[in-house]
N, C-alpha and C positions, 0 to 999 in steps of 0.2 A: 831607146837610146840609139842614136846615130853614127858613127864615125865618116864626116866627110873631107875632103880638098878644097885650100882656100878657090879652088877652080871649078868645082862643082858647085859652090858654094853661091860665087858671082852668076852660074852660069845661068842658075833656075832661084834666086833669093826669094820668091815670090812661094814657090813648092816651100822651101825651109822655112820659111816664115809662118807659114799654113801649121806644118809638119808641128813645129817649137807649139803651138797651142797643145800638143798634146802629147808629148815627148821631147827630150831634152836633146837636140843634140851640142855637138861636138867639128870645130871646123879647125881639123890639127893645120897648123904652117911649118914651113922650114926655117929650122933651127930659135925657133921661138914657141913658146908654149902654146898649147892648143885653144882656143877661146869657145865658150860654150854661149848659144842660143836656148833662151827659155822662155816661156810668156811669164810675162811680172803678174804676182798677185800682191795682195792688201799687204803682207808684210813686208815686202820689198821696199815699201814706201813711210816716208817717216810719219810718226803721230800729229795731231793737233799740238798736243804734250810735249811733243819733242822738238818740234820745229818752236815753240812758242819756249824752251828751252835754249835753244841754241840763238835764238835772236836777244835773248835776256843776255846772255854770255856777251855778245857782239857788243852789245850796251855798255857790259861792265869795263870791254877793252877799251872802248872809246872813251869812257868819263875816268878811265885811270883805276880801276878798280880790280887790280892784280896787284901779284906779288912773285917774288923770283924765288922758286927752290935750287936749293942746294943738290949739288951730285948725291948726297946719300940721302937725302931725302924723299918719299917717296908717298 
C-alpha cells in the first residue's frame, strides 16, 4: 500500500498504474477524500446472472410493472 499526491500521482500515472497491478494504492486530495487505485479482478465486475438481472428489471419499468411502497414499508 501507497500513500501518494494528487501531484505525484499526475506526475508519473504510468509508474501507479504499473504499481496498482500489485498493490493497492492511495491518491489523498485536499480537503476531499482520498481515492484509491487497484487492478479490477472478476468480482469487481457483474455476472451473466446479474446483468441478465438488472436488464429484466429495466423491462419491468418500462411495460409498467412496478408498484409504489409506502414509507413504512420495506
Amino acid at each position: 500500500m501507497q500513500i501518494i499526491t494528487t501531484r505525484e500521482f499526475r506526475a508519473n500515472q504510468k509508474k501507479y498504474f504499473e504499481l496498482a497491478e500489485k498493490e493497492t494504492i492511495f491518491v489523498s486530495r485536499r480537503n476531499a477524500a482520498p481515492l484509491v487505485v487497484y487492478a479490477a479482478t472478476e468480482e469487481d465486475f457483474p455476472s451473466r446472472e446479474e446483468l441478465e438481472a438488472i436488464q429484466r428489471g429495466i423491462e419491468d419499468i418500462k411495460q409498467g410493472r412496478t408498484f409504489k411502497m409506502r414509507k413504512d414499508e420495506s
